[in-house]
C-alpha positions, 0 to 999 in steps of 0.5 A: 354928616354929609362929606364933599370930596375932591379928587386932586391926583388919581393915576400916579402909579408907584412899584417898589424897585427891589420887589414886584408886587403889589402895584399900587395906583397913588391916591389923594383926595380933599375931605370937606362937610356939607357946609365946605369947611374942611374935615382937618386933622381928623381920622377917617376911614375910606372905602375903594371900591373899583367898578367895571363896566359902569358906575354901577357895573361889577365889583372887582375890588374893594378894600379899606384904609385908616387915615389922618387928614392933614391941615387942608383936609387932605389924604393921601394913599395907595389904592392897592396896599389897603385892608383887602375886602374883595378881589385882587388888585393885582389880578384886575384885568385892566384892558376890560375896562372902563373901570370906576372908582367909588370912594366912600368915608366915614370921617369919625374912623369907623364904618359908617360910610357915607357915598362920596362919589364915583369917578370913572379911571379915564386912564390906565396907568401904563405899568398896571395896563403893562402886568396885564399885558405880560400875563396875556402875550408874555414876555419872551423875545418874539413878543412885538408889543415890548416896548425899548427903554430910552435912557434919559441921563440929560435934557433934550428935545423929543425925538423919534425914537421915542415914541411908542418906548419907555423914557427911562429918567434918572438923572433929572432932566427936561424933555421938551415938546417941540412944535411941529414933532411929525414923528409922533402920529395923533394917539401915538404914545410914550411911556415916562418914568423917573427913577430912584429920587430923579425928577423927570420935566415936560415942558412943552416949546411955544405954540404947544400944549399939554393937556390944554395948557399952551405951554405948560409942563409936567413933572414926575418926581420920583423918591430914593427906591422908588419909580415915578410912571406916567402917559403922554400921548399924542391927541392933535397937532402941537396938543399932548395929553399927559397923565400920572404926574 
């Protein structure tokens, strides 16, 4: 059976708060056949593999997960906590990239995969890009590229101070996208997070977009012991790109 697969969240990175490994990058996908009828209630079996370079480039990990598809055909993951067949995904060097991912499914539960699709990781989860970062530079206090942690306990605008730091949310709470920020040049980032079942909102003023809504927002919802990760960046004037949520 020739299965379609939609790719609906690619990039949420989840880390365990009391331990450090393994990182895990949050995956979901939607399982429909041929005719797009939807694979539901059904369980299935999903190869990763992650490629570098290119579509076609070096195999850097592959592993396997056994799961059940829900009422929508959804499934739903962590890209890093599967049967390990290749590699480390906590040893991936993620600034050598481009890096693709390659999904492959049997939706009988076996291993006869079928090749669903390979879509290129356009955007490195920071505390994936960050492991690798300490392993090169460290993490002592000469280093330069150790960002400062923001508390976040209560809604505010964006300021300053912000950029290029980490917003730490745990309370939830709203950050809003002023219009006009010249604080934040174009590819200027921040790094978000919302903490231990804290929901941390981006909500963009009138006349600015995120990820070309005009006005729109973004949320990172957080789990008790868990933290919720994500990457906002500047990319034009009033214009914001966000991933992770």
């Amino acid at each position: 059976m020739k299965l379609i697969l939609t790719i609906l969240l690619f990039v949420t990175v989840t880390l365990n708060v009391f331990a450090q490994s393994p990182e895990k990058m949050s995956y979901q996908a939607i399982i429909r056949s041929q005719d797009n009828s939807l694979v539901a209630n059904s369980n299935v079996s999903l190869k990763i593999i992650v490629h570098q370079g290119t579509a076609a480039g070096t195999n850097v990990y592959e592993e396997t997960h056994s799961v059940t598809t829900n009422n929508n055909g959804l499934v739903s993951l962590e890209i890093g906590t599967g049967k390990s067949v290749t590699g480390s995904f906590s040893t991936i060097s993620w600034e050598k990239g481009p890096y693709f991912i390659e999904t492959q499914v049997d939706a009988k539960g076996g291993t006869n995969y079928n090749i669903i699709g390979i879509t290129q990781l356009l955007s490195v989860p920071y505390a994936l890009h960050a492991k690798t970062a300490e392993r090169i530079v460290g993490t002592n206090g000469a280093n330069p590229y150790k960002s400062l942690i923001i508390p976040f306990p209560s809604s505010r605008s964006i300021a300053g101070s912000d950029v290029n730091n980490t917003i730490e949310c745990t309370t939830s709470a709203t950050l809003t996208l002023t219009s006009d920020f010249s604080a934040m040049a174009v590819g200027d980032i921040i790094n978000l997070e919302a903490h231990n079942g804290a929901v941390l909102t981006v909500q963009a003023a009138t006349g600015v977009t995120i990820n070309y809504n005009i006005n729109g927002s973004a949320l990172f919802e957080s789990t008790t012991g868990m933290v919720s990760f994500g990457l906002l960046r500047k990319s034009g004037a009033n214009s914001y790109i966000i991933s992770g949520q």
